[in-house]
C-alpha positions, -999 to +999 in steps of 0.1 A: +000+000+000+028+027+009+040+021-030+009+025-044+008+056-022+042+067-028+036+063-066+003+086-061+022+113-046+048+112-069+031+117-099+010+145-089+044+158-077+037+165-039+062+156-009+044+138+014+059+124+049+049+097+066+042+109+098+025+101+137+023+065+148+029+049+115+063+061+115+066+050+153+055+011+151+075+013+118+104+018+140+089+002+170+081-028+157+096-029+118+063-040+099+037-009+086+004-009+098-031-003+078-039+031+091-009+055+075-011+092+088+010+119+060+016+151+062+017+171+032+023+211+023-005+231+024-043+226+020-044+186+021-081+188+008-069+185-032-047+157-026-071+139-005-093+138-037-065+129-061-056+098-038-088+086-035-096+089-077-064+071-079-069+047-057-106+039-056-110+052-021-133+074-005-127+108+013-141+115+049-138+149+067-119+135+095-110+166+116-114+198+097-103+220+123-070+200+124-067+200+087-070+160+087-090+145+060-090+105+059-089+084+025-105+050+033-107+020+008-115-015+007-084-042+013-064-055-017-071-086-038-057-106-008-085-130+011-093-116+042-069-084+045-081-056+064-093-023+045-069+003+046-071+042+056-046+074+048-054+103+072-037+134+053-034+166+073-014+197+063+014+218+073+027+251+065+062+264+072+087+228+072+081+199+086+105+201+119+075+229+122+046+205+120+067+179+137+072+202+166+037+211+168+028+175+180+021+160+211+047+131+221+084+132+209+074+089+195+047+103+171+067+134+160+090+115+136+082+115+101+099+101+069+094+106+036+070+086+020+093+079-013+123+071+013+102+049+039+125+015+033+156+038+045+162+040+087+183+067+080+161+092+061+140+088+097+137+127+105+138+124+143+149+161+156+128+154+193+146+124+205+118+099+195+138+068+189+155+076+219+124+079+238+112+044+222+142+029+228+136+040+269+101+030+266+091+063+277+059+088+268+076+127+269+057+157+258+072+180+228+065+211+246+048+225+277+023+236+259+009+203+247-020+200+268-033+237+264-028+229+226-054+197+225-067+190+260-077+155+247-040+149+249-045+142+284-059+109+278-041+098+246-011+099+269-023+075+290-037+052+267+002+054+248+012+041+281-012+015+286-006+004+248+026+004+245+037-005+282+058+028+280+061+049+317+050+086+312+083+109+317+084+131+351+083+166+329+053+151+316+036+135+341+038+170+362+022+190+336-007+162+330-017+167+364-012+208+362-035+205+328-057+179+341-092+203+344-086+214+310-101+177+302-137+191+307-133+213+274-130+179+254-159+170+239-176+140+253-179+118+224-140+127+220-136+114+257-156+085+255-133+071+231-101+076+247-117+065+279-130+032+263-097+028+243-081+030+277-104+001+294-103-017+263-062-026+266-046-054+290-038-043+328-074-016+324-068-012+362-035-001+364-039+029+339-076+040+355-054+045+391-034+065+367-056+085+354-071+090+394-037+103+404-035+128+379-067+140+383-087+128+349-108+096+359-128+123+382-141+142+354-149+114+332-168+094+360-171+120+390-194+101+408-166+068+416-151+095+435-174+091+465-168+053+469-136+061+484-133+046+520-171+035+520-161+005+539-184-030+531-190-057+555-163-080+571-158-103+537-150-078+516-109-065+518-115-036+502-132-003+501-158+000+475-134+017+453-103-010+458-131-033+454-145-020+419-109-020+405-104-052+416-136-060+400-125-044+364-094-066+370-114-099+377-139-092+343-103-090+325-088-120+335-129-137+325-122-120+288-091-136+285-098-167+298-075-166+325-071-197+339-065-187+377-099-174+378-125-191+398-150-190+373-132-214+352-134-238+377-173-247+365-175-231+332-151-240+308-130-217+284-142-224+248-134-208+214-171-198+211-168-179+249-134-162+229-148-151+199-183-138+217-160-114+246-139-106+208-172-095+194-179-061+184-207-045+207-212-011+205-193+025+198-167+004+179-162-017+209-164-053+222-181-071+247-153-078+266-146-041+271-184-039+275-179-059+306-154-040+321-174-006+319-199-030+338-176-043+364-168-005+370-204+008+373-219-021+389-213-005+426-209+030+420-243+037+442-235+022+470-220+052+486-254+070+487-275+035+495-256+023+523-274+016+560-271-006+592-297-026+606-304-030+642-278-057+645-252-036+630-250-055+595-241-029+566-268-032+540-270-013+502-311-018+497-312-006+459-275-002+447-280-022+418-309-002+405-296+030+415-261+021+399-279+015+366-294+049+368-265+064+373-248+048+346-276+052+326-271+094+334-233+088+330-229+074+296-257+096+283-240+125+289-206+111+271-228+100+240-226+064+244-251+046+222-285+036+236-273-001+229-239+004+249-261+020+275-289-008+279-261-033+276-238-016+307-274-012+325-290-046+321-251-058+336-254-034+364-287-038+372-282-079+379-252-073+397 
């Protein structure tokens, strides 16, 4: 696909870089991925068309007011290959300019697209490799976060992703930044936030985003089941208790083996493929599950009593819980499916 591409560009005489995290997992990981960001000179809208005539693709205004439009097509003649897409956004000024205008120094590398076998025409003047090679998430500037606010959350889900640790510079200003997150719009924080408990070790990066102050905006009301102690069987707080629980519906998902449930219901191909299944919003039902798990107790703070023998009781958390969530998701656009699915969960919790 990048020769067909490369071709493309060459004959209607643009330069065109390869750019963002294709050029990253190129170096990352040495194979090219289906979704190609390039950056181009100028107003990308003209080449946008030309590459999709050329290539039998079809153009979608991805983010006009980031100059990004996205050229999506169908897969080769190959059986079963995935379709490809080409977001093309434009620069002005050089490209160390629109490099430095990015977020993280591993997606402000870009190459050439008619030099993209080469390792040495990498342009790399933010210490990218470097940072890859460290495994390590560092901002471009200070001023990332006031740039895009949503930044906030990609970096965390970079970290989750890629098992990279978020540099100390960086880490400092996220939390400094961190109320600019309620200017992102919801649907724009939904994904991130689903992206995020979508990936492997979910509750790790949501304590993350709690220390640096994000996982309050995008679900305020968790924050009051902190220290609302349970009865005597339960270890932890309801809090501890719902992150344990997003951890427990991962280890289901995955068929982990050390999990109790597996001890009377065996892990099947179909019980894969139905967790692998795509839901709602783009997502699966395994991921589904987890935005259950964290939910599914998130009114007991407000429901909780003692008898007269001193036993703690939650009369109508469950319900409660599913009209909270039901409040919750509305408000960052879920769809009504994902909603009634999360609910139904919640509610028979």
């Amino acid at each position: 696909m990048i020769e067909k591409l490369a071709a493309c560009f060459a004959a209607l005489g643009v330069d065109a870089y390869l750019v963002g995290g294709f050029v990253r997992d190129w170096v990352l990981y040495a194979k090219p991925g289906h979704d190609i960001d390039v950056a181009v000179f100028g107003d990308p809208s003209p080449v946008a068309q030309e590459i999709a005539q050329r290539l039998s693709g079809t153009v979608v205004p991805l983010s006009p007011a980031h100059g990004v439009i996205r050229v999506a097509g169908a897969g080769d003649s190959k059986p079963g290959e995935r379709p490809w897409s080409v977001d093309i956004s434009g620069f002005t000024g050089s490209i160390e300019d629109d490099l430095s205008r990015r977020d993280f120094s591993i997606n402000a590398m870009a190459v050439p697209i008619a030099d993209w076998l080469s390792p040495d025409a990498v342009i790399d003047r933010l210490g990218g490799k470097g940072d890859l090679a460290t495994k390590t998430i560092r901002a471009v500037s200070p001023a990332v976060f006031q740039d895009d606010p949503g930044r906030l959350l990609r970096a965390i889900r970079l970290a989750g992703q890629l098992k990279f640790r978020i540099e100390p510079g960086t880490s400092k200003q996220i939390k400094v930044d961190s109320s600019l997150l309620s200017g992102v719009s919801p649907e724009r924080v939904r994904e991130e936030f689903l992206n995020i408990l979508s990936l492997d070790g979910a509750k790790g990066q949501l304590e993350v985003m709690d220390h640096f102050g994000l996982f309050e905006q995008v679900i305020p009301e968790m924050q009051a089941t902190k220290g609302v102690n349970q009865p005597s069987m339960h270890y932890w707080d309801v809090w501890g208790h719902t992150m344990h629980t997003v951890e427990a519906a991962e280890l289901i998902i995955k068929g982990h083996q050390n999990s109790p449930v597996f001890s009377s219901v065996p892990w099947t191909e179909e019980s894969e493929a139905h967790f692998n299944q795509k839901a709602t919003d783009g997502h699966t039902r395994g991921t589904v599950l987890k935005l259950a798990a964290l939910f599914h107790d998130i009114a007991k703070p407000q429901t909780k009593t003692q008898d007269d023998t001193g036993r703690t009781r939650f009369f109508g958390h469950s319900e409660q819980g599913a009209a909270l969530a039901t409040k919750r998701l509305g408000e960052l656009r879920m769809s009504s499916k994902g909603i009634d699915m999360v609910t139904r969960l919640v509610t028979h919790s």
